[in-house]
C-alpha positions in Angstrom: 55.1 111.0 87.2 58.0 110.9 89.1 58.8 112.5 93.0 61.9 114.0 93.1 63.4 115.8 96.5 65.7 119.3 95.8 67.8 120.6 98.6 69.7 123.8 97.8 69.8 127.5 99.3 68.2 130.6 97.7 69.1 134.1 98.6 66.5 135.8 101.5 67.2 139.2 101.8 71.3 138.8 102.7 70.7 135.3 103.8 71.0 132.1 101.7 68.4 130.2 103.7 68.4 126.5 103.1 65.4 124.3 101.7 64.8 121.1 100.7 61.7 120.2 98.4 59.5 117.3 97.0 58.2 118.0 93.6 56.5 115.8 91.1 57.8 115.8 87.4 58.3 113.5 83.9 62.1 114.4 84.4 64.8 116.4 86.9 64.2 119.6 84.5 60.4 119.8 84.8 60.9 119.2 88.3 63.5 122.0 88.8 61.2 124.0 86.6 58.7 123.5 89.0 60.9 124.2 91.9 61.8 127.6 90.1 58.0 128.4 89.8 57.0 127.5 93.3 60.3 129.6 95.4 59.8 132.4 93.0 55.6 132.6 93.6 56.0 132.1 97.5 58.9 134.0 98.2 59.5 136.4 95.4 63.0 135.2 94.5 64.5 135.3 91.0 66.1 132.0 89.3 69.5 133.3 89.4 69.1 133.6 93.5 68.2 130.0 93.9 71.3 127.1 93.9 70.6 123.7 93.5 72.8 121.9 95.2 71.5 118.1 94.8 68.1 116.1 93.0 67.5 112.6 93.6 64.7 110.4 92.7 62.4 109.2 95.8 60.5 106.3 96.2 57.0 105.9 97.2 58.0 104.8 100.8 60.1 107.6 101.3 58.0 110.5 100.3 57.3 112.8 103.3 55.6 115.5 101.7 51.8 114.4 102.6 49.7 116.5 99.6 52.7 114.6 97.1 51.9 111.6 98.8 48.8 112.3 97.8 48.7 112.7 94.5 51.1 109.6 94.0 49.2 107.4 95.9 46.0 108.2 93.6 
């Protein structure tokens, strides 16, 4: 599995409020899948209200998220 951070904006209320994510996936589409599933369950918003602005890959080293860190490091 693969880490992968998403920074993009999704639509709160009348705002597009920033994020930036770490999400573990075989590939960029499971792990935008995954972001999809996660933004939608915590903050009821639908896919067409989230914009994904960039993916990259992350290393080991660089991973800041501490339960992903997790699960990679096990």
């Amino acid at each position: 599995m693969k880490v992968y951070r998403i920074e993009g904006r999704f639509l709160m209320g009348k705002i597009w409020q920033p994020f930036s994510k770490e999400v573990i996936g075989n590939d960029e589409n499971e792990a935008k899948e995954r972001l999809f599933s996660i933004l939608g369950s915590r903050h009821r918003v639908k896919r067409r209200m989230i914009k994904v602005e960039a993916i990259r890959e992350v290393r080991k080293e660089e991973i800041e998220d501490p339960v992903i860190k997790y699960l990679v490091e096990r």
